[in-house]
N, C-alpha and C positions, 0 to 999 in steps of 0.2 A: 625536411623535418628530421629523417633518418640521422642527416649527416652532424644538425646539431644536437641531438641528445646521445651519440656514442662518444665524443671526449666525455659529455658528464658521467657517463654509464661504467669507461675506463676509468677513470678518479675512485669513483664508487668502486670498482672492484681492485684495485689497488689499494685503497683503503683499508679493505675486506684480508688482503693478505698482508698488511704489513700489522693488521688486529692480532692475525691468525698466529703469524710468525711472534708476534708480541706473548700471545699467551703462550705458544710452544716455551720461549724460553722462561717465564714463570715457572711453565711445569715442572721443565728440564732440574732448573735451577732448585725448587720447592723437593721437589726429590732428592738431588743430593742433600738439599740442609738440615732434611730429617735425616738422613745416615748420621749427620754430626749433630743432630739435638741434646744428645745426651752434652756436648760440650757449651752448644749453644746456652742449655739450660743451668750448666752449672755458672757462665758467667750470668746471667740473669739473677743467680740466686746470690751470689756473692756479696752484694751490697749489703745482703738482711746478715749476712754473719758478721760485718766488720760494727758493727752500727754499738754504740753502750747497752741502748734496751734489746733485753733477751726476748726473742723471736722463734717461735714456733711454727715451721710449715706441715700442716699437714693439707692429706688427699682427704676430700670427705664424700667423693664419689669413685665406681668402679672404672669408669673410665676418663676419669680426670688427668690421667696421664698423659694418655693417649691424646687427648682435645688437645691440651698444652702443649703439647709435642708438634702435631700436627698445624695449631696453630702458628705455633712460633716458625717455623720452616717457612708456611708461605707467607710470612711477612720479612723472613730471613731473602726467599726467593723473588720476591716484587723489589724487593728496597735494593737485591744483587743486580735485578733486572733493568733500573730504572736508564745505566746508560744504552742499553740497545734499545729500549724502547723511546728515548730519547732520539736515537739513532735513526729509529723506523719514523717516527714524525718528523726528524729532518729530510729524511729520504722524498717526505709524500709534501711537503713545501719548500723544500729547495727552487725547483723548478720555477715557483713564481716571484723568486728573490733575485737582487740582483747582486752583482759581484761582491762588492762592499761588504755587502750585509750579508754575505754567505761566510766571511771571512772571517768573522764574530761567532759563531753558530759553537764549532771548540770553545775556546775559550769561556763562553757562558757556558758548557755544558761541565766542563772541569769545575769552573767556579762555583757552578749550585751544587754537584757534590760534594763539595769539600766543606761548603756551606750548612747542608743537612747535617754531612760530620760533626761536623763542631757543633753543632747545635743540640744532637744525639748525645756527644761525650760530654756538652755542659751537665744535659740532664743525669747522666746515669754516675757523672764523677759529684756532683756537684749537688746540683736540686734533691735528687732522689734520697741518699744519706743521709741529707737536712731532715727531710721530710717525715723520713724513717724512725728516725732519731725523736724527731719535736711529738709526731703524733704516736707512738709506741711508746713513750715516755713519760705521757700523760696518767698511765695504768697505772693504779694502787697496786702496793707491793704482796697484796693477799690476791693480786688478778696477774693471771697467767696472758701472756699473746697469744693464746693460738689463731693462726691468721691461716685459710683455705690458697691451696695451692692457684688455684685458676684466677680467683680474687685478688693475691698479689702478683701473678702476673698479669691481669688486665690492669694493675694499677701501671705498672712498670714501663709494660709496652706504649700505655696509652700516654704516658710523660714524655717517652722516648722519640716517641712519631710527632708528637704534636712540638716539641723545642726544635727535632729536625727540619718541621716546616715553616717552623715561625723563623726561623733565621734563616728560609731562605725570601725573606722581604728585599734586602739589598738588592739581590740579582731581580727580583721581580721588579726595582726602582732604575734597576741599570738597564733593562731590557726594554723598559717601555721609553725610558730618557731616551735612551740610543734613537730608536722612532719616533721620537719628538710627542709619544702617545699621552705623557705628563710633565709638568714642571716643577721646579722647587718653589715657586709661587703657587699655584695649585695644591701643593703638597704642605705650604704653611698656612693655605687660608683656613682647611679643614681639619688642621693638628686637633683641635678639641673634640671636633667628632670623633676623630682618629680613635682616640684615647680612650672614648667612650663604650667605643666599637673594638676595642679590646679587654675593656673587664667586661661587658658582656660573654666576651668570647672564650674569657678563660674561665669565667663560670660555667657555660657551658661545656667544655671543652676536658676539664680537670677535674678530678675528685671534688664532691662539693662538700670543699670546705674552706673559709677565706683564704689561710693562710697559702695554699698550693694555688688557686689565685693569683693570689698577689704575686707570688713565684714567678710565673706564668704572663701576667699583666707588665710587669716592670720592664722584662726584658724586650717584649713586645714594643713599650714606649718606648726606649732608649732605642730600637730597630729601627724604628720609623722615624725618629732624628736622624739614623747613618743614613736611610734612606733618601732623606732629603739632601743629604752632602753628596751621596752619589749621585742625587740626578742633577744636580749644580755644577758637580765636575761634568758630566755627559750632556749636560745642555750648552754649556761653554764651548765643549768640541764640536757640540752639531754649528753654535754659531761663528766660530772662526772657521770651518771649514766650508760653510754656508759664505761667507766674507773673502775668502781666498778664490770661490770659484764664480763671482761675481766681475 
């Protein structure tokens, strides 16, 4: 009995330090990004100054700074963090993969940051300015912007994180295709739930108001179209390589 529950008990505490090690370098990391907040925060701010409507940030509390500061670092330090910790849950499943499939492990882990990136600089080059723009510009010319610091940076950040992880749908199409876990038939039967199950999402998801939405929704849909060409290209290789070694 002894002998079968100490491999589970090692898993579990392997687990336990590659968590451990995981949040060390958050910490690590969340530390330095507050030493450089002050720059992080000035590109944060940058969008509201380029924008036609005149924008006012003010602090409307004593420590709103600080919250901002300290927020923005550890989401500066997890999103620095994501390939080690990447790295640590490869460590703790490698072992039960076999050659093949260990050989893909890089290459999807370059691919989904580079993914998040571009999805991050859609929003902050692109979305965010629109957005800035359409609803600050709405204001009568006898109404002032003044917009609360922490306020427009929760709108900011929350644009930024959530285009980062909506685009990364492909890699999550190519990672399960590779494993045979979905198909581009599976993937066309349900297109209209799909679709359905992303304006919810971006309702929830995004400032409530249609137009950030639909922002939001659109790109979503047109993902989950790449989506399915990527798992149509990876379902094709699983089945010629499945035909070759027959």
């Amino acid at each position: 009995m002894g002998n079968n529950e100490m491999p589970f008990l090692d898993h579990l505490e392997e687990l336990r330090w590659r968590l451990i090690r995981s949040f060390i370098s958050i910490l690590l990391l969340t530390i330095v990004a507050f030493a450089f907040s002050d720059l992080f925060l000035k590109y944060l701010i940058l969008p509201a100054q380029k924008i036609k409507a005149p924008i006012n940030l003010q602090v409307l509390k004593v420590q709103a700074i600080f919250v901002v500061k300290l927020e923005l670092a550890v989401i500066v330090g997890v999103v620095a963090s994501i390939p080690y910790i990447l790295y640590q849950i490869w460590g703790f499943i490698a072992p039960g993969l076999n050659q093949k499939e260990k050989k893909y492990i890089w290459p999807i882990i370059l691919v989904a940051m580079i993914s998040f990136l571009v999805g991050a600089s859609f929003a902050y080059f692109i979305i965010i300015p629109y957005a800035l723009d359409f609803f600050l510009g709405l204001a009568p010319q006898n109404i002032a912007n003044n917009i609360a610091l922490d306020y427009y940076f929760g709108f900011m950040v929350r644009l930024i994180l959530v285009f980062g992880i909506v685009f990364e749908l492909p890699v999550l199409s190519m990672v399960l295709s590779m494993f045979g876990l979905i198909t581009p038939k599976f993937l066309r039967k349900y297109r209209r739930h799909a679709i359905v199950v992303f304006f919810i999402a971006a309702a929830i998801l995004t400032p409530h108001d249609p137009t950030t939405q639909i922002l939001l929704a659109v790109p979503m849909v047109l993902l989950y179209e790449v989506t399915i060409w990527v798992s149509f290209f990876f379902s094709q290789r699983r089945k010629t390589k499945a035909l070759k070694q027959q």
